[in-house]
NUZA-458212 format. One record per residue: residue number from 1; residue in one letter; x, y, z of N, C-alpha, C, O, CB in turn. Coordinates in steps of 0.05 Angstrom, whole numbers, plus 5000, padded with zeros to 4 digits. Glycine has a CB too. Layout:
+-------+-------+------+------+------+------+------+------+------+------+------+------+------+------+------+------+------+
: zamar : zavex :   nx :   ny :   nz :  cax :  cay :  caz :   cx :   cy :   cz :   ox :   oy :   oz :  cbx :  cby :  cbz :
+-------+-------+------+------+------+------+------+------+------+------+------+------+------+------+------+------+------+
:   NUM :     a :    X :    Y :    Z :    X :    Y :    Z :    X :    Y :    Z :    X :    Y :    Z :    X :    Y :    Z :
...
+-------+-------+------+------+------+------+------+------+------+------+------+------+------+------+------+------+------+
***
This chain:
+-------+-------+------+------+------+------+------+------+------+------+------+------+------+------+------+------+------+
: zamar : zavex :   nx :   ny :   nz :  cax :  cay :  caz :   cx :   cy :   cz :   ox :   oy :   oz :  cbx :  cby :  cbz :
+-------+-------+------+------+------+------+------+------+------+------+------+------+------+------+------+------+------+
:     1 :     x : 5116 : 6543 : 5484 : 5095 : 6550 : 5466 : 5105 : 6550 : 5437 : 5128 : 6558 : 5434 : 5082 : 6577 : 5473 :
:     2 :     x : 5090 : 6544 : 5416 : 5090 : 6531 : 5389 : 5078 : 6549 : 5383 : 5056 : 6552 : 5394 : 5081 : 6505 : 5381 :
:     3 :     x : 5089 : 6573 : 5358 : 5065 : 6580 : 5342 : 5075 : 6569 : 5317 : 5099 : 6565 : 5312 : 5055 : 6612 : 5340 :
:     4 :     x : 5047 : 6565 : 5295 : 5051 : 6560 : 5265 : 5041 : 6572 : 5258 : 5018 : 6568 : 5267 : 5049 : 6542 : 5252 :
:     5 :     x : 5043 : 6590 : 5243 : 5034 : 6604 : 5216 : 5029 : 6600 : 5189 : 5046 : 6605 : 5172 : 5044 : 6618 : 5213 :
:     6 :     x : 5001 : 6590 : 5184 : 5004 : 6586 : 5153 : 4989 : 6611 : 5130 : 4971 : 6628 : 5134 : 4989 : 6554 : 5147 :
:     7 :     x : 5008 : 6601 : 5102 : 4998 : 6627 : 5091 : 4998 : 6619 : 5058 : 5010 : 6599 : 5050 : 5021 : 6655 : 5099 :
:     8 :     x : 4987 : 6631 : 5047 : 4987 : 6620 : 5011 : 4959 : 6606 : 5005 : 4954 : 6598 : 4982 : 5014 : 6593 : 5002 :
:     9 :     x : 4940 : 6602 : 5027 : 4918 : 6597 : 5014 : 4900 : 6611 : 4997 : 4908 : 6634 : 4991 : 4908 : 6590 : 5028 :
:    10 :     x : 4876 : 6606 : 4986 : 4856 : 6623 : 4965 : 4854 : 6604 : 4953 : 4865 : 6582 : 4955 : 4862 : 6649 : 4947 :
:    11 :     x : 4830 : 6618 : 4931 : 4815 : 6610 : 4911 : 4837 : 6600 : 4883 : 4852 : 6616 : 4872 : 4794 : 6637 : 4905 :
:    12 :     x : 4834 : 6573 : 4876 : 4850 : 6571 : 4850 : 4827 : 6553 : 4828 : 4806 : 6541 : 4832 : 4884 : 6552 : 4857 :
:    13 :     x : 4841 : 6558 : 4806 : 4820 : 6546 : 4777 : 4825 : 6521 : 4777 : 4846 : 6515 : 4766 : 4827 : 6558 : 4743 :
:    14 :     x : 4815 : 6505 : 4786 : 4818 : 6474 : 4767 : 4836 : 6472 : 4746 : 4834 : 6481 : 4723 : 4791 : 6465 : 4752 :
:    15 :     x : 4860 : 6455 : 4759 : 4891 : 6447 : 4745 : 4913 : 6473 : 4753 : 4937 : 6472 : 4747 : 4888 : 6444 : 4703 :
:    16 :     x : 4900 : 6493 : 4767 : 4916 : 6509 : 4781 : 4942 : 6496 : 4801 : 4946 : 6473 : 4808 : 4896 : 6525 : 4796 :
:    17 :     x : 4952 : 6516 : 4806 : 4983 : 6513 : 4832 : 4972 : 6532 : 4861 : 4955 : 6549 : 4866 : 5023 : 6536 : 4815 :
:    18 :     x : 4991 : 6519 : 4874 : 4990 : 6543 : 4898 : 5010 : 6531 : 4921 : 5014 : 6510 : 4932 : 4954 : 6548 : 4913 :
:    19 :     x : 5018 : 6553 : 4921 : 5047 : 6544 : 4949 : 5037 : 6550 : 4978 : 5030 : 6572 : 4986 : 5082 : 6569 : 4947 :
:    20 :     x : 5037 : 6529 : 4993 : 5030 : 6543 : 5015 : 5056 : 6536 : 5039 : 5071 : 6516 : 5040 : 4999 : 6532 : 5023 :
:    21 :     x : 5055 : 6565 : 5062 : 5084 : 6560 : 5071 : 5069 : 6556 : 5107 : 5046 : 6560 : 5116 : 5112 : 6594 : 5063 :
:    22 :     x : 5091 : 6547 : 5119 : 5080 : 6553 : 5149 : 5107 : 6563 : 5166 : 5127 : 6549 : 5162 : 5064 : 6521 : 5165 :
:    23 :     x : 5110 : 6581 : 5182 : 5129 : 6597 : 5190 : 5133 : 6587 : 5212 : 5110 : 6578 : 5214 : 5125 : 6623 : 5191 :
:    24 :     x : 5147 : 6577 : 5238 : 5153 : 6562 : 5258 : 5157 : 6584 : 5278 : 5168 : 6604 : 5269 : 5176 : 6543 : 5253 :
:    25 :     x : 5149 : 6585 : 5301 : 5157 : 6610 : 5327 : 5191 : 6592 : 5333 : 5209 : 6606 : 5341 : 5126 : 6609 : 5367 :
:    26 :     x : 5195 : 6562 : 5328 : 5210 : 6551 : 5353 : 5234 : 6538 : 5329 : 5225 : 6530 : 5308 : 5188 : 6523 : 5378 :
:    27 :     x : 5255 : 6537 : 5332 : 5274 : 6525 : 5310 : 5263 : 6503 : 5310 : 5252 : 6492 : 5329 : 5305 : 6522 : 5315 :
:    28 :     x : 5266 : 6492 : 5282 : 5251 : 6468 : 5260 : 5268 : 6446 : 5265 : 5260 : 6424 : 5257 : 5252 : 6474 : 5224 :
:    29 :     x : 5289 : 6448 : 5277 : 5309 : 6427 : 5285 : 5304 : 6412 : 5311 : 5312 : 6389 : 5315 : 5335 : 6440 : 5286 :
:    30 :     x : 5286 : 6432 : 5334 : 5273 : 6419 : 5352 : 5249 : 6398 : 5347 : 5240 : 6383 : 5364 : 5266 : 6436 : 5364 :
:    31 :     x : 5241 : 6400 : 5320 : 5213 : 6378 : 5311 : 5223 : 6354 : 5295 : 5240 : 6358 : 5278 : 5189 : 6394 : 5288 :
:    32 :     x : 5213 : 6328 : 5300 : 5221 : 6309 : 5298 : 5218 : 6309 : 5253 : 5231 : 6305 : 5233 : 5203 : 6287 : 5322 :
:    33 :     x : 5182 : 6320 : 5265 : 5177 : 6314 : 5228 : 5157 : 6341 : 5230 : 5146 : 6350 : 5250 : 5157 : 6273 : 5213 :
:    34 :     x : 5157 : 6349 : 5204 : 5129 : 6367 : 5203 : 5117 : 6357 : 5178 : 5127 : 6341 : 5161 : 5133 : 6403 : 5202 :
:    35 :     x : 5088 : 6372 : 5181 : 5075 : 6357 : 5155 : 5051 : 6386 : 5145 : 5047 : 6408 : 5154 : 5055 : 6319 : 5168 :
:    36 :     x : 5040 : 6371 : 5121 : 5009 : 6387 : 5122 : 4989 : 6369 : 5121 : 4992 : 6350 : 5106 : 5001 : 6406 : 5098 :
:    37 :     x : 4968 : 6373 : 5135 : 4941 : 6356 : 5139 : 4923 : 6372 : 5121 : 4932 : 6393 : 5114 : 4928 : 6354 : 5172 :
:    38 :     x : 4901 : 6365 : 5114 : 4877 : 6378 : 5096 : 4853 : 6359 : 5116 : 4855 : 6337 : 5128 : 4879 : 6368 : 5052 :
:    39 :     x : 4826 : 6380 : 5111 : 4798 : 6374 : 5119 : 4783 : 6392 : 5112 : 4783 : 6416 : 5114 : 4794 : 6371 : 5144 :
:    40 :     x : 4764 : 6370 : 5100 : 4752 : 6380 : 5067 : 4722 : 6378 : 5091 : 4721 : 6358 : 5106 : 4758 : 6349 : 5027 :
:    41 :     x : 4703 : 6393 : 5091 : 4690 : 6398 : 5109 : 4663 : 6360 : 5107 : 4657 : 6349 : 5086 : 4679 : 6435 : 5102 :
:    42 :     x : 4657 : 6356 : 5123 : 4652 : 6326 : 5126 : 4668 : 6299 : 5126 : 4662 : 6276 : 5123 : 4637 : 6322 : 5109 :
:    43 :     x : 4698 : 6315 : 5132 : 4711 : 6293 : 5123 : 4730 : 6286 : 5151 : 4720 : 6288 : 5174 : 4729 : 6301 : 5094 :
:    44 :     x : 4754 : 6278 : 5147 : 4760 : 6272 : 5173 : 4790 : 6286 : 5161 : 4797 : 6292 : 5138 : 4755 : 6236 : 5187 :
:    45 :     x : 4803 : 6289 : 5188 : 4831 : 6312 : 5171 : 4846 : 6282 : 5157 : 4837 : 6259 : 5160 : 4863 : 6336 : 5203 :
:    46 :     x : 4866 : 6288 : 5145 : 4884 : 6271 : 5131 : 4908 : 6284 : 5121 : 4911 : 6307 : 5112 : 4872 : 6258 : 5111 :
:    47 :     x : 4930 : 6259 : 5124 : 4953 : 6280 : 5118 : 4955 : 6284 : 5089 : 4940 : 6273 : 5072 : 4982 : 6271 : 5130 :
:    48 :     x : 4975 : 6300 : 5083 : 4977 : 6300 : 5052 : 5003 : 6307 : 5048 : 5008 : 6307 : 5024 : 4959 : 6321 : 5036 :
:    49 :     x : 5023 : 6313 : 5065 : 5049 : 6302 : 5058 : 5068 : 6314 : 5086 : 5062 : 6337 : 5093 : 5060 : 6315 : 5026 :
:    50 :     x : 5088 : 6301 : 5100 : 5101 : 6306 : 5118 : 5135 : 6305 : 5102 : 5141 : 6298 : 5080 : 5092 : 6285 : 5142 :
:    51 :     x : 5152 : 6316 : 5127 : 5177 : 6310 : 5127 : 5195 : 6308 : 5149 : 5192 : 6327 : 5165 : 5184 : 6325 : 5113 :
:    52 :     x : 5217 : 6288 : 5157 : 5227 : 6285 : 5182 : 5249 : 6309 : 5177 : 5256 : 6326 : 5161 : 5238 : 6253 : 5189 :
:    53 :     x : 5255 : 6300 : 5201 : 5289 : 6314 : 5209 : 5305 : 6317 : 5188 : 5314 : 6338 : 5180 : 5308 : 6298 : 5229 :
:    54 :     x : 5309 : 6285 : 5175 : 5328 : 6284 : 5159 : 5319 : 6283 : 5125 : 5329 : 6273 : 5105 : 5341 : 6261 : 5170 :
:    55 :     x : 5298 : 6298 : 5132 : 5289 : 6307 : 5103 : 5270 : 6291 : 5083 : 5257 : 6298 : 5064 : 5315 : 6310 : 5088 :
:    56 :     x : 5274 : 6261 : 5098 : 5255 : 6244 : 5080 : 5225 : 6245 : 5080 : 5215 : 6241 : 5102 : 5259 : 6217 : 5085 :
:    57 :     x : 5211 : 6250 : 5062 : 5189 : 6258 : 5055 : 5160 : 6228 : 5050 : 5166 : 6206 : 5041 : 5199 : 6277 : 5026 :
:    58 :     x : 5135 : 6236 : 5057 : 5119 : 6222 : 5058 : 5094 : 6243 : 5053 : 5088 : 6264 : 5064 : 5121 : 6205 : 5081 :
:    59 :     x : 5080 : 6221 : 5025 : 5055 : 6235 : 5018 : 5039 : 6217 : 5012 : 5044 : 6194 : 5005 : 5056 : 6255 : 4997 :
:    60 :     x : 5013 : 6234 : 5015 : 4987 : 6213 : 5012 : 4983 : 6204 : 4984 : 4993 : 6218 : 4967 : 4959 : 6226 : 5022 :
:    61 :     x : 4972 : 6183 : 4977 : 4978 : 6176 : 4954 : 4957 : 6185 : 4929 : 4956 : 6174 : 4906 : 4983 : 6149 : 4956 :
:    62 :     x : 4942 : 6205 : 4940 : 4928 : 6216 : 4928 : 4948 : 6252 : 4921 : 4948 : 6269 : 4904 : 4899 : 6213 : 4947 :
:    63 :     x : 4958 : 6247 : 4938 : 4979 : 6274 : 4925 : 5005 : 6271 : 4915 : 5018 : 6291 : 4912 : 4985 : 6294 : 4944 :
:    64 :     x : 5017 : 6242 : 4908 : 5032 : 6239 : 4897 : 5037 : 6256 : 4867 : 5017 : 6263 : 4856 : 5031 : 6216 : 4899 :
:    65 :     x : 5060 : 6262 : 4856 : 5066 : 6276 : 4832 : 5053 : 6299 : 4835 : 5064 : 6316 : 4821 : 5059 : 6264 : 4808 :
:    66 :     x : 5032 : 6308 : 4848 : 5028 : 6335 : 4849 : 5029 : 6347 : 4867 : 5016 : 6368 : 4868 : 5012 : 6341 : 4841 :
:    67 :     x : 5046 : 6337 : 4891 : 5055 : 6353 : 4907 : 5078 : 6356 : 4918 : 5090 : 6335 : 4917 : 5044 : 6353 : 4921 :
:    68 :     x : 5095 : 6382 : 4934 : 5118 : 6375 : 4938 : 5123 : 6388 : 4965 : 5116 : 6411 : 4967 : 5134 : 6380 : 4915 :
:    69 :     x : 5135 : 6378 : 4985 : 5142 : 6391 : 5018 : 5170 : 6391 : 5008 : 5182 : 6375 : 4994 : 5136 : 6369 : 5053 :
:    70 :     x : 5178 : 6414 : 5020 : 5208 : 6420 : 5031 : 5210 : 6444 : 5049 : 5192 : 6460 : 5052 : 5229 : 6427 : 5006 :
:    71 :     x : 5231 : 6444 : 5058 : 5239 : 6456 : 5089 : 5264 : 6473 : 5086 : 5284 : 6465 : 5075 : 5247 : 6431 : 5113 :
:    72 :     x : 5262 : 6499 : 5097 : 5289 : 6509 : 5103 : 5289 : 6520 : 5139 : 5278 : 6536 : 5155 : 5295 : 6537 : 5078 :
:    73 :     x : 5308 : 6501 : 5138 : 5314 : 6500 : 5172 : 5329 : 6532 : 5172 : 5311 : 6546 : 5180 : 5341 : 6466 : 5187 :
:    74 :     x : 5344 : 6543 : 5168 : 5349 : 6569 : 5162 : 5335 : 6592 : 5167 : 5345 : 6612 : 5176 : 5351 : 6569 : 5144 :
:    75 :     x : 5311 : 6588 : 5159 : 5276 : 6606 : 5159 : 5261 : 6593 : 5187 : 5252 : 6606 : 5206 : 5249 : 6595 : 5122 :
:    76 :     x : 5263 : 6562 : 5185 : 5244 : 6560 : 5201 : 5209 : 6557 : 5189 : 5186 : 6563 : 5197 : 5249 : 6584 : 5218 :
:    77 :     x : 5219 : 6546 : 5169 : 5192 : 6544 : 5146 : 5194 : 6519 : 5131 : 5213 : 6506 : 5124 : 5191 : 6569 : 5123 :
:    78 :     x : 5166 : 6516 : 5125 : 5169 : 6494 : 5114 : 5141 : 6498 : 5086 : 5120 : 6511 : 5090 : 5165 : 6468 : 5141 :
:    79 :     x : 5146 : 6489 : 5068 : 5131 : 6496 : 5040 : 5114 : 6473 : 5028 : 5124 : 6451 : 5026 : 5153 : 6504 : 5018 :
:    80 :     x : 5094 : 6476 : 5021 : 5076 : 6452 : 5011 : 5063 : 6468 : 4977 : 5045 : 6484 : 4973 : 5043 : 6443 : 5042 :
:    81 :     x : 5084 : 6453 : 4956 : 5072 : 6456 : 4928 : 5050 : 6448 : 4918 : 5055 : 6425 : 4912 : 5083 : 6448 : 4914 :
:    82 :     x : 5027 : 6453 : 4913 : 5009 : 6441 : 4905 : 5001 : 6446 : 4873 : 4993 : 6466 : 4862 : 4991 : 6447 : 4923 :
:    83 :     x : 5006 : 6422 : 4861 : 4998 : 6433 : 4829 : 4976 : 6407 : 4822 : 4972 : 6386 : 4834 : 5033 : 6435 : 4800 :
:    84 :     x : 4963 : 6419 : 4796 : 4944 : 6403 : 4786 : 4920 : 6398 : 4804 : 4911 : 6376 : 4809 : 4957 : 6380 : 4778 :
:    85 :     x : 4911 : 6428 : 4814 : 4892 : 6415 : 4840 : 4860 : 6419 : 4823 : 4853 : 6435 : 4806 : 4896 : 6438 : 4878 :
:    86 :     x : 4847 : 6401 : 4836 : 4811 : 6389 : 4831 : 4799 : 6403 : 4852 : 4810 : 6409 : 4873 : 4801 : 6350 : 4835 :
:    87 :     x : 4772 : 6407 : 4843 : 4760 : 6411 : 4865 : 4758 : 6392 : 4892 : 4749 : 6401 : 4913 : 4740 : 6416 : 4856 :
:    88 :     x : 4764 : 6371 : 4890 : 4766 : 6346 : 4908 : 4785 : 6365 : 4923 : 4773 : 6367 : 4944 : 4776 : 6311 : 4895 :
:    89 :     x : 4803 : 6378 : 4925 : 4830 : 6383 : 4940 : 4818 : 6407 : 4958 : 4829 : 6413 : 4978 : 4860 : 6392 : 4919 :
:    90 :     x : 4802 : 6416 : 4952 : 4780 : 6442 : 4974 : 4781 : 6429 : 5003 : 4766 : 6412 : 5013 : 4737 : 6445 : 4963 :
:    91 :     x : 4802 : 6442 : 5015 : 4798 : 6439 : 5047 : 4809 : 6457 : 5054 : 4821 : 6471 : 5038 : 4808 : 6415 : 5063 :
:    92 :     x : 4808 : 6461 : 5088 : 4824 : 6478 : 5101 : 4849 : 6459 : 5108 : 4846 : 6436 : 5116 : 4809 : 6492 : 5127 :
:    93 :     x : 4878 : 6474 : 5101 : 4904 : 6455 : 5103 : 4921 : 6473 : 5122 : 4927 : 6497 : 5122 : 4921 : 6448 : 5070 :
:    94 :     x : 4928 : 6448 : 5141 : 4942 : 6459 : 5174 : 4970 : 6444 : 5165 : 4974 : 6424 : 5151 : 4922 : 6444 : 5212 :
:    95 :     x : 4991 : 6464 : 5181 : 5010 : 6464 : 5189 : 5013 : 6437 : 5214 : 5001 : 6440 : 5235 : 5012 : 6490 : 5195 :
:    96 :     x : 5026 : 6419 : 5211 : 5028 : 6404 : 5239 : 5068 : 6404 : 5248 : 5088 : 6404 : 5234 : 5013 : 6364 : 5232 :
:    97 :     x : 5064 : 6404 : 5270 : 5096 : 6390 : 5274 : 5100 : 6381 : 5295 : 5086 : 6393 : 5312 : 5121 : 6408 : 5272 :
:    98 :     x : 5111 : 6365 : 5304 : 5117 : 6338 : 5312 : 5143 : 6347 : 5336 : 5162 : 6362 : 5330 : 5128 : 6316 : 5282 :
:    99 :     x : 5138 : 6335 : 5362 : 5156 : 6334 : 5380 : 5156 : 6312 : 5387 : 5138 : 6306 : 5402 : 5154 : 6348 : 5398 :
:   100 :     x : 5176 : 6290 : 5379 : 5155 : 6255 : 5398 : 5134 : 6251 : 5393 : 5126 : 6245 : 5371 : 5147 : 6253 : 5431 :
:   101 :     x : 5118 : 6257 : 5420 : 5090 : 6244 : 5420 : 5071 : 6282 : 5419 : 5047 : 6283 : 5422 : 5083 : 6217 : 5459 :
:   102 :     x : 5079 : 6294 : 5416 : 5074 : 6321 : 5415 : 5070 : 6332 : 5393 : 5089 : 6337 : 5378 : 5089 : 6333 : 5425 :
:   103 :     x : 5036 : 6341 : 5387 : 5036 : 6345 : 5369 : 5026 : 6380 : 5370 : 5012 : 6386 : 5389 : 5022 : 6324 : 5357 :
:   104 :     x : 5035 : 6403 : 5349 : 5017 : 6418 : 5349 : 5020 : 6429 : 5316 : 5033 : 6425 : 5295 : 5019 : 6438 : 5373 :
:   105 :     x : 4997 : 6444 : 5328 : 4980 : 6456 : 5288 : 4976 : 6490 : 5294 : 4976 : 6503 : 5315 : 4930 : 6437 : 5277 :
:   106 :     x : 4974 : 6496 : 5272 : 4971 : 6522 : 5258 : 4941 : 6518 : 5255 : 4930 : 6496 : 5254 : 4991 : 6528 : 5228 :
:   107 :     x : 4925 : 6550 : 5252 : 4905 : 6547 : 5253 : 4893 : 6539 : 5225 : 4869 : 6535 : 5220 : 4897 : 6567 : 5265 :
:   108 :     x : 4917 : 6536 : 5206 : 4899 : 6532 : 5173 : 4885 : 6554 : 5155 : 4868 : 6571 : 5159 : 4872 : 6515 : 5179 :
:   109 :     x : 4900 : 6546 : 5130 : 4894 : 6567 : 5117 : 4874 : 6548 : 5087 : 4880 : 6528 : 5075 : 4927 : 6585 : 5110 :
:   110 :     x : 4852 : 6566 : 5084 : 4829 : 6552 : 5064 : 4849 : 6551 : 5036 : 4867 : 6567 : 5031 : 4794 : 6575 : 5058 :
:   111 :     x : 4840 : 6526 : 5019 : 4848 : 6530 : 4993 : 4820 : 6522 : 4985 : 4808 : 6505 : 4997 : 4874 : 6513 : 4981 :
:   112 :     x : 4810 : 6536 : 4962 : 4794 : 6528 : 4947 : 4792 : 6524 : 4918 : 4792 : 6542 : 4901 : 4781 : 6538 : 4952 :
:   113 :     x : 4791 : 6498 : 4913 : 4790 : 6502 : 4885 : 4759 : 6502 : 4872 : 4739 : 6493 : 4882 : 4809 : 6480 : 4871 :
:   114 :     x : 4767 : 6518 : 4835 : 4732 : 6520 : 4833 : 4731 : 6542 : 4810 : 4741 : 6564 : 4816 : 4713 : 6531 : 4868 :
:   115 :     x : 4726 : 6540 : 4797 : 4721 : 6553 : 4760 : 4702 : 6586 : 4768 : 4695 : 6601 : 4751 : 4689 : 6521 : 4731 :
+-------+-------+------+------+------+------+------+------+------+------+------+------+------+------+------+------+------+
***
C-alpha cells in the first residue's frame, strides 16, 4: 500500500507562487518516476511536470519556466514550484508515482488562482 500526501494548496493572486509538496508512505527510490497532474474541472487530468529515478525532469509545455519539480529521496518527498500562476492554472493537482506499469495518486490538493 502507497500513500501520498499532498499539501501547499489554496487560494493565490494572479502572478502569485505556491509550493506544493507530496510526502511518500513507501521509499521514493522504489518509484520509477513521480510527477504532478492538474484537473481543472471539465477538463481531462494532464500532467504538468514529472521526474525519474535519475532525476531528469519533464514538463508540460504550458508550465515550462514557471515551474519547477525536485525530490529529496532522504524525506521521501517530492516538491512542485509554481510561480507566475493565471487563473487558467485553477485545478485540483495530484501527486502521482510510478511503479512500471503501476500507477498511484494522492487524493489532491485545490490551487486556486483568482484576485
Amino acid at each position: 500500500q502507497v500513500q501520498l500526501v499532498e499539501s501547499g494548496g489554496g487560494l493565490v493572486q494572479p502572478g502569485g507562487s505556491l509550493r506544493l509538496s507530496c510526502a511518500s508512505s513507501r521509499n521514493m527510490l522504489d518509484f520509477n518516476r513521480m510527477g504532478w497532474y492538474r484537473q481543472a474541472p471539465g477538463k481531462e487530468r494532464e500532467l504538468v511536470a514529472s521526474i525519474n529515478l535519475g532525476g531528469v525532469t519533464t514538463y508540460a509545455d504550458s508550465m515550462k519556466g514557471r515551474s519547477l519539480i525536485f525530490r529529496d529521496n532522504s524525506k521521501d518527498t517530492v516538491w512542485l514550484h509554481l510561480n507566475s500562476l493565471s487563473p487558467e492554472d485553477t485545478a485540483v493537482y495530484f501527486c502521482n508515482a510510478q511503479i512500471y506499469r503501476t500507477n498511484y495518486w494522492g487524493q489532491g490538493t485545490q490551487v486556486t488562482v483568482s484576485s
